[in-house]
N, C-alpha and C positions, 0 to 999 in steps of 0.2 A: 303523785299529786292527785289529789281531788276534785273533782268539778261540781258543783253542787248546782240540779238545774230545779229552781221554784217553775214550776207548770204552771198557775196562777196564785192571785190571793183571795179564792174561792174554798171554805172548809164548811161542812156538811154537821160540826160538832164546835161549839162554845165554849172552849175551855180557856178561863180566865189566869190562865197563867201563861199561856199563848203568845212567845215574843212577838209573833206577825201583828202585821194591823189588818183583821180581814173582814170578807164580808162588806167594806162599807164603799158607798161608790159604786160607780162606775168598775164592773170586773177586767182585772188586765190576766191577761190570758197570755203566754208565752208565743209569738210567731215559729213556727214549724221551722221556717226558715231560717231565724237567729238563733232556735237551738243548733239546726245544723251547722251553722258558721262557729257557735261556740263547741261544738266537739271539734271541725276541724282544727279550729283553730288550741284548742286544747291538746290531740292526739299531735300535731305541728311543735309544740313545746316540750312536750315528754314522750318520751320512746316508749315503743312495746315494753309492757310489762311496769312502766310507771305511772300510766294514767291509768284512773279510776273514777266511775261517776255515782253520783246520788241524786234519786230523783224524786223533787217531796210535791208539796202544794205550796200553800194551802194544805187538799185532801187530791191525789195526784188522782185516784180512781174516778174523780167528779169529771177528768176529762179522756177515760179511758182509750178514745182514739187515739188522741194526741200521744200520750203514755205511750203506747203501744208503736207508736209511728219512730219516737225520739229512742225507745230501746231499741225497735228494728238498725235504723239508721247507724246507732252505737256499736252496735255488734258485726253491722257491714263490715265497718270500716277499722272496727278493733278487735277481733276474732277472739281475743281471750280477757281481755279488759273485767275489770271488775264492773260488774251495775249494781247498784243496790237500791231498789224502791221503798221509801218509808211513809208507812199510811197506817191511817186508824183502823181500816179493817172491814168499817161497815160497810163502804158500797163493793168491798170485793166480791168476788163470786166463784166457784172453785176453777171456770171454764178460765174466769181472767187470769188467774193465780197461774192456774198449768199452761197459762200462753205464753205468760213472760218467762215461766222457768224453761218453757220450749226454747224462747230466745237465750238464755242463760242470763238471766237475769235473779237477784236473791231480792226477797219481800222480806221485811222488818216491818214488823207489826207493834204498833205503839198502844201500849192499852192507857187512854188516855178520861174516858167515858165511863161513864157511870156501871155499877153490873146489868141492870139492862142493857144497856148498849154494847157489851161485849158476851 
C-alpha cells in the first residue's frame, strides 16, 4: 500500500493541465509533525515489506528541508520501505539528488516544462 504525502500546494512551474489547485492563497505547507503521525500511522496498517511512500508537492524540492526531514523519518522507521520522490527537476541540485539516494530514497523526474526548463 501507498502513502502519497503532498508537502504543499506550492509549484515553481504552470502547467495547465495540473490536477492540483496551486499557487493560489494562502500556501499550506504539510506540518512535519502530521507527516510523522501519517507514516506511523501508515507503517501501523501494513507490515514490512507492504508499505510504500510518494512524496510530491506541488514541487517537493520548493521545501527541500522538510523533503529531507519526512524521508529521514521514513527510512528510520522503515529500513527498506519504498520512497519515491516526484518532482519537476528544476530546483534539484545534484548535492540534493545524492542526499536522498543516501537516504534510499528513488527521484522520478517529470519532464513537465517547456525545453528550456528542462
Amino acid at each position: 500500500m501507498n502513502l502519497l504525502l503532498f508537502l504543499s500546494d506550492r509549484c515553481n512551474m504552470s502547467c495547465d493541465y495540473c490536477f492540483l489547485t496551486l499557487n493560489e492563497g494562502a500556501a499550506r505547507v504539510l506540518e512535519p509533525s502530521a507527516a510523522e503521525r501519517a507514516v506511523a500511522d501508515h507503517l501501523g496498517r501494513h507490515p514490512a515489506g507492504e508499505a510504500a511512500f510518494t512524496i510530491l508537492g506541488g514541487e517537493p524540492f520548493i521545501h527541500y528541508p522538510l523533503l529531507e526531514r519526512i524521508v529521514a523519518v521514513i527510512r528510520e522507521r522503515a529500513p527498506n520501505a519504498p520512497i519515491q520522490v516526484l518532482t519537476n527537476g528544476t530546483l534539484s541540485t545534484a548535492a540534493r539528488i545524492a542526499g536522498l539516494r543516501k537516504l534510499g530514497a528513488q527521484v522520478t523526474l517529470s519532464l513537465d516544462g517547456t525545453d528550456h526548463s528542462h
